[in-house]
N, C-alpha and C positions, 0 to 999 in steps of 0.2 A: 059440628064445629070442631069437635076435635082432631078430627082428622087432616084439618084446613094448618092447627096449629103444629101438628106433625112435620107437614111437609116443607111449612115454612122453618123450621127446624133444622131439617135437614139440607134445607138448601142455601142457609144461615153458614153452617159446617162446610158443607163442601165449599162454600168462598171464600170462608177463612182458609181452609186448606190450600184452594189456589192461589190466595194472595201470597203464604208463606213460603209454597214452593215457589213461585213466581219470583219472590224476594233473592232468596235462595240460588235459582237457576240465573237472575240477574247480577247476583255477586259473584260466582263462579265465574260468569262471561269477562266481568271488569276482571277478577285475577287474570282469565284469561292474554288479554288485551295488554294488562300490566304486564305478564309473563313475557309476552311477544316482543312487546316495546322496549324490557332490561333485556330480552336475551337470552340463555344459556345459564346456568351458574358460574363464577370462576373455578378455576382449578388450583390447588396449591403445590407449586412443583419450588425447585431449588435450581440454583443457577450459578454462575461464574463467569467473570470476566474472561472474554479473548487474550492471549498475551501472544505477544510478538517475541520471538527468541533466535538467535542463529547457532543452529544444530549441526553438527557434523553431519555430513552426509554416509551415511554407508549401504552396504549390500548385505541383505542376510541370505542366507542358507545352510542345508545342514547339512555335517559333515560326520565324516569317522574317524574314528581314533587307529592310531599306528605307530608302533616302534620306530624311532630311528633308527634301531638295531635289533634284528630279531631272529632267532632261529631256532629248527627244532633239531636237538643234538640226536645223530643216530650213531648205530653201531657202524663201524667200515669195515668190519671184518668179521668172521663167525669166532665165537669163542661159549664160554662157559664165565658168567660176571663168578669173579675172587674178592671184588672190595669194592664196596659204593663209599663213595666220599665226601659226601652232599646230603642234605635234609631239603622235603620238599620248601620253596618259599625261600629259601636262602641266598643270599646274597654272594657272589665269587667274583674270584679277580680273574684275570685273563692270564692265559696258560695253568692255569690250577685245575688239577686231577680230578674226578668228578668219577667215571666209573674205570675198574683195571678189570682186563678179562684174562681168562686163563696163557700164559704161553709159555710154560713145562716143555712142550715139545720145540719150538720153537727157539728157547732158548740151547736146548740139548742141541735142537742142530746146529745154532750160532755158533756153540763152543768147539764142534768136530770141524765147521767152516773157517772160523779164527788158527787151530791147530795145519789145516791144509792152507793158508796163508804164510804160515810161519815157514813150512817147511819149502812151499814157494819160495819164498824172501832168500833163506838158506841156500837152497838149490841152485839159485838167478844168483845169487854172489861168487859162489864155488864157478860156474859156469863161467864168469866174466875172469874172474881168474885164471882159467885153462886156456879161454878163449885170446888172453894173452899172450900166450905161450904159446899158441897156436894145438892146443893138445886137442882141442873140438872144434868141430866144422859151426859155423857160420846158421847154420840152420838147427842145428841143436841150441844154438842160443837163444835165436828167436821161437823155439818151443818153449825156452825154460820162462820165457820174458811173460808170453804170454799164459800160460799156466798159473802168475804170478797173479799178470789180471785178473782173469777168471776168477781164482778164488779171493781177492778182494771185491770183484763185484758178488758175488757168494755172501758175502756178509754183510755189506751193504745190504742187500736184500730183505736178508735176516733180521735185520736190523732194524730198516723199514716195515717189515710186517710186523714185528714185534711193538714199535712204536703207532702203527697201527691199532692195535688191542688195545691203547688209553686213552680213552675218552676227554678233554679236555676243554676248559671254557676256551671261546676262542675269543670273547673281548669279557669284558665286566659288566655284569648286569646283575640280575635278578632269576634266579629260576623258579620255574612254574613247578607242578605237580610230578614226583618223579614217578614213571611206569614201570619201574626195571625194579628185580628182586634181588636176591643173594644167592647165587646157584642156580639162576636162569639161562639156558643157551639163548646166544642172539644170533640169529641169522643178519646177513647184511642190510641196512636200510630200517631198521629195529628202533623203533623210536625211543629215546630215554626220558628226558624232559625237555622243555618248555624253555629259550633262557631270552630274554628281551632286556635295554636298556633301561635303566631308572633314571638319567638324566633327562635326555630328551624327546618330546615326541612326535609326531608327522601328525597334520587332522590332511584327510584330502575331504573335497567338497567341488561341486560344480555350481557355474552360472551361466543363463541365458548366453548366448552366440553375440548377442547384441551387446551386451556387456565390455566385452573383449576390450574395449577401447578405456574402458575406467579402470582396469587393473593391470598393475606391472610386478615383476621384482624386487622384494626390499618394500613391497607397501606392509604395512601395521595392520595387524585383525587382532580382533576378540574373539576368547572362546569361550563360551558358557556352558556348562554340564545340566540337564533338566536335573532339578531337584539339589542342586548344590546350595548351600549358605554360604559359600567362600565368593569373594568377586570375581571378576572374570579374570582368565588368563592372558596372557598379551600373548604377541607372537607375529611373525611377517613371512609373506608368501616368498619361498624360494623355488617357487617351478611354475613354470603356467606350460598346457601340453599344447604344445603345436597343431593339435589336430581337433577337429572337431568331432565330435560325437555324432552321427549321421540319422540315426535313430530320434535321440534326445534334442540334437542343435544346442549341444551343452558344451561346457568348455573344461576341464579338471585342471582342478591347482592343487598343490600342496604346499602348507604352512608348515612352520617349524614351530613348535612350543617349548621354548627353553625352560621352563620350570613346571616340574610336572610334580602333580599332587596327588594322594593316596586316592582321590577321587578319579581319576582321568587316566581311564585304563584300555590298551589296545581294544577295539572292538568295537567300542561306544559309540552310541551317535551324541552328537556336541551339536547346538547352535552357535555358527559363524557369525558373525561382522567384519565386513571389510570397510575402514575408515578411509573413505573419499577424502582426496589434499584439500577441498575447498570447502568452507565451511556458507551456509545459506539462510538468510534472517526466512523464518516461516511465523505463520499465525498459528500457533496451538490452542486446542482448547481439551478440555477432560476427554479422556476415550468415555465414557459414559455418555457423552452427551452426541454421539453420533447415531442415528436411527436408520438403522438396516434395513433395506427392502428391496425386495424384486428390480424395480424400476428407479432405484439409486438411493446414494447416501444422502440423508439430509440432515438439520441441525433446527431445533426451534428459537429463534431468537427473540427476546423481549423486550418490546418496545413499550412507549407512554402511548395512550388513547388518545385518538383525534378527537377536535374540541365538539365536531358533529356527529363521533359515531355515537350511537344508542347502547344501549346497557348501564348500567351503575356501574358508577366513580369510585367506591372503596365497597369493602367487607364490613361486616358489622361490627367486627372490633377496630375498625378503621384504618386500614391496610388498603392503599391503592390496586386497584382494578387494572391490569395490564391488556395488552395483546401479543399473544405467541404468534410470530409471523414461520411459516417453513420455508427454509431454505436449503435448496440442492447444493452440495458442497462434492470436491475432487478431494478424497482423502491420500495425502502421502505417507512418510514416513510414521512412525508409531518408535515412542522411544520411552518407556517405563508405564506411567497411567496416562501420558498426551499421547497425541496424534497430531502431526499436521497438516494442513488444511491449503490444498495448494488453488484455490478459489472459493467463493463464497460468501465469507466472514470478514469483518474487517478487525482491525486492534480493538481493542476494549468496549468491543461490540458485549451482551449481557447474554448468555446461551443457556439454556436449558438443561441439567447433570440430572436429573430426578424427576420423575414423572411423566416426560416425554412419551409414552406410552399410551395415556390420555389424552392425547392435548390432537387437532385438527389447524389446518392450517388458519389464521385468525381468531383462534379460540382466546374466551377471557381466562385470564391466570393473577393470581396475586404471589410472588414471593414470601418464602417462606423457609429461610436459612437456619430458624433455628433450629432445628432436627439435628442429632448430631452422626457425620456422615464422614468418610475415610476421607484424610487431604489424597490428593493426589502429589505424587510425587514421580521425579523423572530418573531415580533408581530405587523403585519400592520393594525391600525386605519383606519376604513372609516371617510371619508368626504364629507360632504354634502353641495354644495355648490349655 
């Protein structure tokens, strides 16, 4: 008999066991079912109202920096440098001395050329006197006359080479790095330094062919320096080239920059703005909240939950339950932390800044502003801290 009581034992055991997994596998199913029927989790992102603003319109591109006035000073004549008169970086006026080259010989000949003028000048007087009196022919005069020439253009000459040999600013600027020594021979074409204007400066820059119709003469641009903390510079296009770039289909301008800063130096690339006459109301929303991809920009916008969709209604700290709708959007212009948004979005529609990266189109979302996150602003200053 005992063995009768064994088995019923175990077959006691095993249907307890199946009832419990049974129990077990049948709550798992109801989570299941419940899981299906709320849904997904929500996501906790951060958001911002659309705002409506009328922006100037402009054109960027980027451009280079250039002297209004620039040159490199050479030698025009061969000598041996006697005196530099300039430190490099220095600042000079126009016509001020800068380098003197040797002219010892030069002068020595002036002075035997000024002596055969003199005795000219003499000659041609005494002659005109005789020539009165008839004491000399008519053609001894016009030897002495032009003898007379000759050796004034003689010194002339001399004179010209010699002024030749000094180096001189030829307007006011600033000079670069000097290359030249003291006791240096220059052959002709010899570079000395560097000298460019500190008033004012040229940016050139190009735009699309297509363009052409939005800029003139006398229009207003901005310049910006990467990396500068100063505001931008002003300035207005004084050139547009007549020709088009054939290569490119580009168009080259040049701006003037009337007020030029220890920052904004020949050479540099600068970001342009060209400020369009007409100013245009846009919907902006944070550049943050635009989501890049392959197959276009879009934006997730947060709406309230329809009264039939399924999911749960708040979070357990009691925070309503959204839905992120995606929306393809045409982005335009971008001016500090906006962008605007030239389809899509409407005015104080509620968009998506944070998390957008989780979220699918219809997905549940709850709000969640309190996190603390940079304002966006439409001229944001770095900080360096």
């Amino acid at each position: 008999m005992k063995w009768v009581f064994t088995i019923v034992g175990i077959v006691l055991v095993i249907g307890a066991l199946v009832a419990v997994k049974g129990a077990q596998i049948g709550k798992l199913i109801g989570f299941g079912k419940q899981a299906e029927k709320d849904g997904p989790p929500p996501e906790a992102v951060a958001t911002a109202k659309a705002d409506e603003q009328a922006w100037e319109g402009t054109l960027t591109a980027v451009g280079s920096v250039a002297s209004a006035k620039g040159v490199t000073l050479a030698a025009d004549a061969p000598g041996v440098v006697t005196r530099i008169a300039f430190e490099s970086g220095e600042n000079v006026k126009q016509g001020q001395v800068l380098v003197q080259l040797d002219t010892n010989v030069e002068r020595a000949q002036l002075a035997s050329a000024i002596t055969r003028r003199e005795l000219a000048t003499t000659t041609l007087a005494r002659s005109r006197l005789l020539a009165g009196k008839g004491a000399i022919t008519a053609a001894q005069l016009d030897a002495d006359e032009a003898q007379l020439r000759t050796a004034t253009t003689d010194v002339e000459g001399l004179q010209a080479q010699i002024a030749k040999k000094t180096i001189r600013a030829p307007f006011a600027g600033k000079l670069g790095i000097r290359s030249v020594n003291l006791g240096q021979y220059l052959q002709p074409g010899t570079p000395v330094a560097v000298l460019e204007t500190v008033d004012a400066v040229h940016v050139d820059f190009s735009l699309p062919q297509q363009r052409l119709g939005d800029v003139s003469v006398g229009q207003p641009v901005r310049v910006t320096v990467d990396g500068s903390k100063g505001a931008a510079l002003e300035g207005a296009i004084t050139a547009v080239d007549p020709n088009v770039e054939p290569v490119t289909r580009t168009i080259k301008l040049r701006a003037d920059v009337s007020k030029k800063t220890e920052g904004l130096r020949p050479g540099m690339f600068v970001q342009v703005a060209v400020v369009l006459p007409d100013k245009k109301t846009s919907v902006t929303v944070p550049a943050t909240a635009i989501v890049h991809a392959p197959y276009g920009d879009s934006v997730f916008i947060v709406e309230d939950k329809k009264a039939d969709a399924p999911g749960i209604r708040q979070t357990p700290d009691g925070k309503p339950v959204k839905v992120a709708r995606q929306q393809f959007v045409r982005v335009g212009g971008a001016r500090g932390d906006f962008v605007a948004l030239l389809d899509g979005v409407k005015p104080a529609e509620e968009v998506v800044t944070a998390g957008a990266f989780k979220l699918r189109n219809n997905a549940p979302v709850y709000v969640d502003n309190a996190a603390k996150q940079p304002t966006p602003k439409l001229d944001p200053t770095p900080q360096n801290r």
